[in-house]
C-alpha positions as CSV (number, residue, x, y, z in Angstrom):
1,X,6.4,12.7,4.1
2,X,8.5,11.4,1.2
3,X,8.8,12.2,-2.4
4,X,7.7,9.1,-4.3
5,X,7.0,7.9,-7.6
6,X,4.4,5.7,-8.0
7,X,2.0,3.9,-5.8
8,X,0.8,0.1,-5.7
9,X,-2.2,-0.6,-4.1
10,X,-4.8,-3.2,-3.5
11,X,-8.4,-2.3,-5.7
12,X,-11.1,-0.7,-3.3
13,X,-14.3,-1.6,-4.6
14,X,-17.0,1.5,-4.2
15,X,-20.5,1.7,-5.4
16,X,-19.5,3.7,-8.6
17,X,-21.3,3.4,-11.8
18,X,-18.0,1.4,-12.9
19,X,-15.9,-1.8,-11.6
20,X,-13.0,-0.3,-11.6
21,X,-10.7,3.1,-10.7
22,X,-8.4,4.5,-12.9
23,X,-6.0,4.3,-10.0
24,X,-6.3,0.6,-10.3
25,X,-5.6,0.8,-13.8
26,X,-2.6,2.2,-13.5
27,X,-1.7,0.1,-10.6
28,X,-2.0,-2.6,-13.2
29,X,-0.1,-1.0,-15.5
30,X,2.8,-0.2,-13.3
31,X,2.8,-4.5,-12.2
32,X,3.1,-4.7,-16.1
33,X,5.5,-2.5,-16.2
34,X,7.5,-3.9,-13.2
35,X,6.9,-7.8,-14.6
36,X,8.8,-6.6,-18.4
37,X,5.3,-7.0,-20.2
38,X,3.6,-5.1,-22.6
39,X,0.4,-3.7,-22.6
40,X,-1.2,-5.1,-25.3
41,X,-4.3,-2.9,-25.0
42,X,-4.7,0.7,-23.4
43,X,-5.5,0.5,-20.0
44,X,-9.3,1.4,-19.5
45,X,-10.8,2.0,-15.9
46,X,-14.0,-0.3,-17.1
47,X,-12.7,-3.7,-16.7
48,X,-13.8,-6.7,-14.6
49,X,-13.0,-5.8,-10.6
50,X,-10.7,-8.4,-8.6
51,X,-13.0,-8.5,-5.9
52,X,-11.2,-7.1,-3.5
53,X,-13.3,-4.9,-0.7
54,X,-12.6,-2.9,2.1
55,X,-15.1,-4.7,4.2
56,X,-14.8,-7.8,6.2
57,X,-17.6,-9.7,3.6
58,X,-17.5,-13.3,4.7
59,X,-15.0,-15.3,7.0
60,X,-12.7,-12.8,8.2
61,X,-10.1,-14.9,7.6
62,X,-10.5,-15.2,4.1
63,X,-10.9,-11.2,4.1
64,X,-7.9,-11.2,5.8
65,X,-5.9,-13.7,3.4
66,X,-7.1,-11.8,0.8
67,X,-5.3,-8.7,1.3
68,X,-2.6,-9.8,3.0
69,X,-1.1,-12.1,0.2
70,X,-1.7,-9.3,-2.2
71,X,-0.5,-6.8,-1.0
72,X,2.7,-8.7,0.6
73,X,3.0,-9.9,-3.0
74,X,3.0,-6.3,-3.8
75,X,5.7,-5.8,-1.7
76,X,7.8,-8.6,-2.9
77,X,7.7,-7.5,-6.4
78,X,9.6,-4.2,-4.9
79,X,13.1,-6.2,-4.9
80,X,12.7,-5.7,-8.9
81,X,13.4,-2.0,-8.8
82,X,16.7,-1.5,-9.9
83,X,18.8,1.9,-9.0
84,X,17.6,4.7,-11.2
85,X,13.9,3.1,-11.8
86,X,12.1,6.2,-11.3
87,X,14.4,7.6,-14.4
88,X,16.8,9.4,-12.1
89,X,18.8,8.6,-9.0
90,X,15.8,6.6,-7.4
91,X,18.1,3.6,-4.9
92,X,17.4,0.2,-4.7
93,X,14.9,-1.0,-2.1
94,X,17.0,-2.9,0.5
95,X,15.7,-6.1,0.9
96,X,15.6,-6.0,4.3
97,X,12.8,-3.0,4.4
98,X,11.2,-5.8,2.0
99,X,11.0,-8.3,4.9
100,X,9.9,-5.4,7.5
101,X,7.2,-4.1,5.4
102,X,5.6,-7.3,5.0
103,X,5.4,-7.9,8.6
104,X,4.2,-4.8,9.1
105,X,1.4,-5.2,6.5
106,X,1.0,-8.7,8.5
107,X,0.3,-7.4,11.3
108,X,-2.1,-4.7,9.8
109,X,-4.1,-7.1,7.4
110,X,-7.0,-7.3,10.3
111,X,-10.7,-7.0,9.9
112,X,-11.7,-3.8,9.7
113,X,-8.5,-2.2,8.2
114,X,-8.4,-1.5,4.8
115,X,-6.1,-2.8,2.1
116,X,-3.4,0.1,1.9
117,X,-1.1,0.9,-1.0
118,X,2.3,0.0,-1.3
119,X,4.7,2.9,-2.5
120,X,8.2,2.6,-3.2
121,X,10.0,6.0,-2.3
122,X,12.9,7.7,-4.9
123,X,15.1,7.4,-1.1
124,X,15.0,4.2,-1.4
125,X,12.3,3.4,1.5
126,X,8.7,2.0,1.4
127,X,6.0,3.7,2.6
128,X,2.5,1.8,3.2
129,X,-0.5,4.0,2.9
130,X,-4.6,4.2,3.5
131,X,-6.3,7.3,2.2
132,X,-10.1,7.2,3.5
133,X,-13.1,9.4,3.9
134,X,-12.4,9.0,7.6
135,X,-8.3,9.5,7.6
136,X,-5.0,9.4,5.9
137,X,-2.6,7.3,7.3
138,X,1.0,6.9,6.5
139,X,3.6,3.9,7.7
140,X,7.4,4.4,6.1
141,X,9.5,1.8,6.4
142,X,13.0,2.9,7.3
143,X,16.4,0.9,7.9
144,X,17.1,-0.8,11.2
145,X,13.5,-0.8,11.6
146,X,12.3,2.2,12.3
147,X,8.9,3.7,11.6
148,X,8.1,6.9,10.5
149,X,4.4,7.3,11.5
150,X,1.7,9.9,9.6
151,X,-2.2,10.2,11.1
152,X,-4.9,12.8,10.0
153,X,-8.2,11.9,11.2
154,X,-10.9,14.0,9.1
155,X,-11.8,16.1,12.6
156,X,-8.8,15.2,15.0
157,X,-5.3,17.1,14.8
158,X,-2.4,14.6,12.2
159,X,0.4,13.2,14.5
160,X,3.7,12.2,13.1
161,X,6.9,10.8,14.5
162,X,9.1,7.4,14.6
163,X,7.1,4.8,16.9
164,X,8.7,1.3,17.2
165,X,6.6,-1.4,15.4
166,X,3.9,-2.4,17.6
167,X,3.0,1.4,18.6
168,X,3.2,2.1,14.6
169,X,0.6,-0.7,14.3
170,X,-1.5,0.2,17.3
171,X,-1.5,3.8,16.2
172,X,-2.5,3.2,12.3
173,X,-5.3,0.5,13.9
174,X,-6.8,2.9,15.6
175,X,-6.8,5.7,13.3
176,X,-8.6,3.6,10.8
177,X,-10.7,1.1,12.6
178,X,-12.6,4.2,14.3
């Protein structure tokens, strides 16, 4: 869909023989990077895991909280990018997208659904994203909120086009809740 250049995303915990991705570790890296910290230490893929799952363990609604605030805080923390933070001509995130992709990640953060990443694009637009064994699904986040839609079910044909929110959400929900 878009050129981007780096993604933020919510730790999915697998059965591996470590904790931890090495996609998470960046992910932390790049919230370092995005809070003016240093890394004190290199980043290593074996540390402790947050915890979060891609399963509805307990009360859904504390799964549900769970991802939510994380990855709406995710979001948040987009404001920060200044013009040129991918070290070119990357825009600004408009802080209205800001407010339109967390209620779009609202309205996803459902049982069932798994906690997506959170990509700033070099255009200036967010895109939310869930790569699965059972799909890819893309949601980008465009001005006067519109929705650019990706789907590609492992055996089903990919679909993409703008869909108004709800039909974006209904559409993403289905893809990876079945």
């Amino acid at each position: 869909m878009t050129a981007t250049s780096c993604a933020l995303s919510v730790e999915h915990e697998l059965d591996l023989p470590f904790p931890k991705s090495l996609a998470t570790a960046i992910d932390d890296a790049w919230l370092d990077f995005l809070s003016g910290s240093r890394l004190a230490e290199p980043v290593s893929p074996l540390v402790q895991s947050s915890g979060l799952t891609n399963t509805a363990a307990g009360t859904p609604e504390s799964f549900e909280a769970e991802w939510k605030h994380t990855v709406e805080s995710l979001i948040e923390r987009l404001c920060e990018l200044q013009p040129g933070w991918d070290s070119y001509l990357a825009v600004q995130i408009d802080p209205e997208l800001i407010t339109d992709a967390k209620a779009l990640a609202s309205r996803l953060a459902v049982p069932g659904v798994p906690a997506p990443s959170v990509v700033p694009t070099v255009n200036g637009t967010i895109q939310i994203e869930w790569h699965t064994l059972k799909c890819d699904a893309e949601i980008e986040i465009l001005e006067n909120r519109r929705y650019h839609v990706f789907t590609m079910p492992v055996a089903a044909q990919a679909w993409e086009g703008e869909l108004p929110l709800e039909e974006a959400v209904d559409r993403v929900k289905q893809v990876l809740t079945t």
